[in-house]
N, C-alpha and C positions, 0 to 999 in steps of 0.2 A: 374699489371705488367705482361708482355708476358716474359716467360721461353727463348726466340728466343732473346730478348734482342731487341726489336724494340716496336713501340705503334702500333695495328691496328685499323686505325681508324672507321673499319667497324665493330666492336665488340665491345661490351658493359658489361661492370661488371653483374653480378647475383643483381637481386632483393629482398632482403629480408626484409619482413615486419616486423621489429621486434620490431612497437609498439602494434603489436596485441600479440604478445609472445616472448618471449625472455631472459630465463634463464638459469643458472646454476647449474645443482643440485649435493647435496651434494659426489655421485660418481666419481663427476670428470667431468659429458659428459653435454653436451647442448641438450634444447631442446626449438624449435624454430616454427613458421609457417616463412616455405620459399613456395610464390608463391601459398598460399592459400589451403595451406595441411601440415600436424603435422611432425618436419624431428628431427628424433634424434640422433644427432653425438656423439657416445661412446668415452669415456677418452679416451686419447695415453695410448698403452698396449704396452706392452716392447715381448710378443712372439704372436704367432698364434693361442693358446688355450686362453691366457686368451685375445687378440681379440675376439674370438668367445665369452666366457662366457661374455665380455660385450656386443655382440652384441646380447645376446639371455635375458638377463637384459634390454637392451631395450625393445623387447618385453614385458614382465613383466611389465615392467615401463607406456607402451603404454595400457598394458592391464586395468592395475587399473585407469590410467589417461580415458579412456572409461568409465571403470562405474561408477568413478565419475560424468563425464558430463553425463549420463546416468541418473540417478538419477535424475539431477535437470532437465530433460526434461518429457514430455510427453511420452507415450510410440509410439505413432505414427510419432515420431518425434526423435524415439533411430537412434544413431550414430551407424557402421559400421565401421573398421576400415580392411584398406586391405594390406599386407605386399609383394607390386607385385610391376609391373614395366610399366606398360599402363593402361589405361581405358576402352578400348577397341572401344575407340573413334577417334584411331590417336595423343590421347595424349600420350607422356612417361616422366616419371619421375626414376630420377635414383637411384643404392644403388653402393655411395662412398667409394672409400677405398684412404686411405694417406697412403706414405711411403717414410719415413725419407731415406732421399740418398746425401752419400756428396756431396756436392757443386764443386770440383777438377773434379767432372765426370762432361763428354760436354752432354749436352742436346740431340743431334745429335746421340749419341752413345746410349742414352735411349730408341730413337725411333728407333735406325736399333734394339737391342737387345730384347726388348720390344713389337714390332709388333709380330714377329708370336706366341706371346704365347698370348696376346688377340683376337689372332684373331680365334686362336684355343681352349681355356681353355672350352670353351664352351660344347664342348664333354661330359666333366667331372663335368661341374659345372655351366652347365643350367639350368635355372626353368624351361622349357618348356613351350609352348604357343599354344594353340589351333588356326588356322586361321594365318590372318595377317591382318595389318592394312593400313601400306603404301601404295601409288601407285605402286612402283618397286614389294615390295613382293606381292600384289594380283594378279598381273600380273603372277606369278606361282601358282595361286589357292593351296597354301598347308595346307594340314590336319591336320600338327601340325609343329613346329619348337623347333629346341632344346633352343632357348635362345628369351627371350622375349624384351631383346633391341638390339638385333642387327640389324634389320631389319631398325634402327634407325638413323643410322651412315651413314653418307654423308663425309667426313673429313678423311685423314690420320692425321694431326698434324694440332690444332686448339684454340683458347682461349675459344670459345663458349662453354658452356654448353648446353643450351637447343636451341639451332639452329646451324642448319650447324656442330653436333655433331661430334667430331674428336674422333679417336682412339687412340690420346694419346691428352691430353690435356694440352695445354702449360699454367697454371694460376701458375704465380710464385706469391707463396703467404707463404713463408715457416714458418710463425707462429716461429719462431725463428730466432736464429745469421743467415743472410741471406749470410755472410762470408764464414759459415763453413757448411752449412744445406741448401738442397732443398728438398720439400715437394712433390714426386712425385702425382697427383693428379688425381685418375684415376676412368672414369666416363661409362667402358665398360660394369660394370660388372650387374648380375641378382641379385635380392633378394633371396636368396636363406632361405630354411624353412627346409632343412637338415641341422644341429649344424655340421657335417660327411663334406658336402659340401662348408660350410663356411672353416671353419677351412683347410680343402686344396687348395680354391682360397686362401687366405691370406696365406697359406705357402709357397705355389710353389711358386707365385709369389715374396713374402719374399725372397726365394731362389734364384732365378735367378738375381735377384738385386743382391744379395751379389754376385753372379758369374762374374755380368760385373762389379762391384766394383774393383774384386781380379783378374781378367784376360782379361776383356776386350771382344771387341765385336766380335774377329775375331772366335773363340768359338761358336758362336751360329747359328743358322742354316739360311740360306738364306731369306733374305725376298719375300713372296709372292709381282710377278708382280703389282698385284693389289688390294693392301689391303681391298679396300674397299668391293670390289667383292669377294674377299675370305672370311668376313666374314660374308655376307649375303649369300652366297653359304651355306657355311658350316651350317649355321644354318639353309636353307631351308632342307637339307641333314639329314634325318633320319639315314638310311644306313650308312653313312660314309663313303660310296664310294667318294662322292665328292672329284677333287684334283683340283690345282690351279698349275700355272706354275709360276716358282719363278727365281730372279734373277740370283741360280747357272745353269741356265737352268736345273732342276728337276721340277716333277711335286710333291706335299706334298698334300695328305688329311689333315683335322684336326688332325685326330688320328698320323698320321707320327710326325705331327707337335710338339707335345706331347710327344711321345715316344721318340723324338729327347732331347727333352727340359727335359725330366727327366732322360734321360743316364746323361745328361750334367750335372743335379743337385745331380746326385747318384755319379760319380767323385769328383764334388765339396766336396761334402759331404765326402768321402775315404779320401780326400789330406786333409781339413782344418778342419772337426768336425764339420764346421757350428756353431761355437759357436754362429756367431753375429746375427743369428735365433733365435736360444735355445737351450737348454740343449740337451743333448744326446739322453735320452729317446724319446723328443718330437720331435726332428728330424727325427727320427727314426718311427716315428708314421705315419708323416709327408709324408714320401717317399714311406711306407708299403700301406697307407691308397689312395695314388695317382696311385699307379702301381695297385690296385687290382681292380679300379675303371676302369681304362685306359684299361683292361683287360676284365673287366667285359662289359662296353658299349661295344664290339665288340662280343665278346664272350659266355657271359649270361647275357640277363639282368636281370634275375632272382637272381643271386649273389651279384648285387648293386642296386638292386630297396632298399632297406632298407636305401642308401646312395648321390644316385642320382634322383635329383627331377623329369630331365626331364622326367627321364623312369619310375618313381612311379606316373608321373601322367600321364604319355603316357599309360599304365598299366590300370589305373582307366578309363582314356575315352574311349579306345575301348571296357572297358570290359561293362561302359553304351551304347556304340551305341549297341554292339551285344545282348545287354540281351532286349535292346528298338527298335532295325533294324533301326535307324536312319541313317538318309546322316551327309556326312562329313559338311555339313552346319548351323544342324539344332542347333537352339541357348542356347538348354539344356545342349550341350557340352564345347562351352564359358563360361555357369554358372558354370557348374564344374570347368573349367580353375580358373574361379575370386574363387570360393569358395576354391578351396587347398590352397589359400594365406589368409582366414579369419583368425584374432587373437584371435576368442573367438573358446575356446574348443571345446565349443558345438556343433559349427558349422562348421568349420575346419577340412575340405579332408586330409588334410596334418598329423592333428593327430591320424587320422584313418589308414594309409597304413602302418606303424610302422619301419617311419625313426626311426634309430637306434641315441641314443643323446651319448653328449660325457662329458655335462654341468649337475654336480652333482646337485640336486633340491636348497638344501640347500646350493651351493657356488652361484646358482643366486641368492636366496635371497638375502644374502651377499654383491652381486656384485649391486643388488637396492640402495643397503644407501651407499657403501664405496667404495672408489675409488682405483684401482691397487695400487700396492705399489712400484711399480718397474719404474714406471713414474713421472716426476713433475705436473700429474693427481692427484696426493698422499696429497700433501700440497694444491692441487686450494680446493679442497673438503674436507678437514680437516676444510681450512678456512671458507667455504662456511655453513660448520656443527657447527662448532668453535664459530664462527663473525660473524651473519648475519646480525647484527643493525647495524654495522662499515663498511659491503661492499656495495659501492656505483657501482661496476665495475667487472666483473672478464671474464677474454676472456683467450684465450689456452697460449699466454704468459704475461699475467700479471694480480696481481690481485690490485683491489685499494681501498686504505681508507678512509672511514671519521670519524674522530675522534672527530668531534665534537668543535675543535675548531683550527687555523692554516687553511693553505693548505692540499687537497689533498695528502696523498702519497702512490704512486706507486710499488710495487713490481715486476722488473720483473724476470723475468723465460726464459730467452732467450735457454736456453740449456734444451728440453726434458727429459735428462737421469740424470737432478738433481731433486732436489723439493722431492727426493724420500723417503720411507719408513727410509729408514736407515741412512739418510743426518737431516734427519727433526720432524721424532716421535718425541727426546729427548726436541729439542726446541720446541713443540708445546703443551706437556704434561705440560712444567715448563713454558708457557704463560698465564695464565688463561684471560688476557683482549687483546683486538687487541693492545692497549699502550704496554703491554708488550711484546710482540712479534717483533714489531717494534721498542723496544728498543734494544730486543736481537738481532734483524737483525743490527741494527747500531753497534753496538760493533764488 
């Protein structure tokens, strides 16, 4: 289904294999082969930190799933696994984020409010990329780029993922009551390997959603003329001098773009508390951790190399060409690029420059077997730990039984902010068989 409310008949659903893999684990999240490489989509998190603590349990989860298949291979034959966003062959592949947004807001109003802040976040919360791959970006032979999928983007508003990739993605697929619930779908963003840089893509933009929710579009700052070119600018743009001329007739670097988009969210934040984020503290953390970043890419990057990828690994490669005098071409500095995104310690640039974590050791562990408690993530993985002779089924809203004898039956979950910790422990504690449970749900 197209978000526009029309079918294109030139665009085609996602492919996913999912007789090669295809499950549910006990946390809550999927883990799946889409399109012939390992993808794992973390449970629904109810704020921005515990976002990020699943999304660094992935990790975790990806790591031991390696040395398992590891083990039953050869060693000439060991797996690799890389936490990035190209091949450096002209393929890319994306790192997704969802985000629940009622249904009463026009689609239209997403995308004027919504473009200039992907098309700028990138400042703040670029992997950074050695080279380029496309045709348009080689054409500016660059040294480095702050964001490793931008260069990717063809599309202002589009269904396509993996062609003809748009900056805001129209796939209405709201995994829920499609009444009350759209599932913003957003495919702009970088892998990031700072826990510091996750956790403020996922907030800021958290935030700003809640802004056009609570005030609407006329709030937010101008659309650049030409989205598309603004964010392959901006990302060929070290400096940050880069500006684009925008529909108030202003011209807006990235950084402006930013600075704009977080006055607007430090307001918000004064008039309403931001509850429908999070808690205080974490909002708070939230706004502190974006403005010093926002400050820092301009100002020092010395003060956020410990929280910004691009410039912890901007950092690393000049410091190998100057210590080796290589050219801006030569292919030891792409290895570096792929190697900051390795997920084995050992070999991992990334945990060598000493991103600062935010993900206590012991709550990823945690966050490996047990899923949030704050989402109906809470009860798919309860069950999934619970029942696993009995589920025949379990997708992000429903899960389904087989009991062995009758029909099938279904549970659904159409509402996110139930299934939770507080709604569900009580009955899952006093079911000890899936019969029971399903008795208790009928009553």
């Amino acid at each position: 289904m197209d978000a526009r409310g029309r079918v294109d008949l030139t665009s085609f659903a996602p492919v996913v294999e999912t007789h090669l893999a295809n499950t549910v684990l006990t946390n809550g999240a999927r883990l799946y082969v889409d399109h012939a490489h390992p993808e794992y989509s973390s449970p629904e998190c109810r704020t921005p930190l515990e976002a990020t603590l699943y999304d660094v349990a992935g990790e975790e989860i990806m790591r031991r799933a390696l040395g398992i298949a590891n083990d039953a291979l050869d060693p000439h034959h060991a797996i690799t696994l890389y936490k990035n966003n190209s091949d450096g062959k002209g393929n890319s592949y994306g790192t997704h984020e969802n985000y629940l947004v009622r249904r009463d807001v026009e689609f239209g109003h997403l995308v004027r409010a919504m473009v200039p802040h992907f098309v700028s976040r990138q400042v703040v919360v670029g992997a950074g990329k050695v080279g380029a791959e496309t045709e348009s970006a080689l054409e500016h032979s660059p040294e480095f780029q702050l964001s490793q999928r931008a260069e990717f983007f063809e599309e202002v508003v589009g269904l396509e993922t993996t062609l003809k990739r748009p900056i805001i993605n129209t796939r209405d697929e709201p995994h829920s009551d499609a009444e009350r619930f759209r599932r913003l779908h957003v495919i702009i963003g970088d892998a990031n390997m700072s826990q510091v840089a996750t956790f403020v893509k996922v907030g800021s933009t958290s935030l700003l959603l809640a802004v056009l929710e609570e005030f609407g579009t006329e709030v937010f700052p101008a659309m650049p003329r030409a989205p598309v070119h603004a964010v392959r600018a901006f990302s060929l743009d070290v400096t940050l001098r880069e500006a684009v001329l925008c529909d108030d007739e202003r011209t807006r670097s990235a950084w402006d773009f930013q600075d704009e988009l977080w006055t607007l969210a430090a307001s918000y934040v004064e008039r309403t508390g931001a509850s429908a984020v999070g808690d205080e503290e974490e909002v708070a953390m939230v706004m502190t951790q974006w403005r010093e970043m926002l400050d820092g890419v301009r100002d020092d990057h010395d003060a956020v190399a410990d929280r910004v990828d691009w410039v912890a690994k901007w950092r690393v490669v000049k410091g190998y060409q100057a210590r080796y005098d290589l050219s801006k071409n030569d292919a030891r500095l792409r290895a570096i690029d792929l190697q900051y995104h390795d997920l084995r310690p050992s070999h991992s640039l990334a945990q060598r420059v000493g991103l600062r974590t935010i993900c206590d050791e012991s709550a990823v562990r945690e966050a490996v077997h047990n899923p949030p408690r704050s989402t109906r993530a809470y009860f798919r993985g309860q069950c999934v730990a619970r029942y696993p002779d009995e589920i025949v089924a379990a997708n992000w809203d429903s899960v389904v039984f087989d009991l062995g004898e009758g029909p099938l039956q279904r549970v659904p979950m159409l509402d996110p902010l139930r299934g939770t910790h507080a709604l569900t422990a009580e009955l899952l504690e006093t079911s000890a068989t899936a019969s029971e449970l399903l008795a208790a749900l009928d009553r």
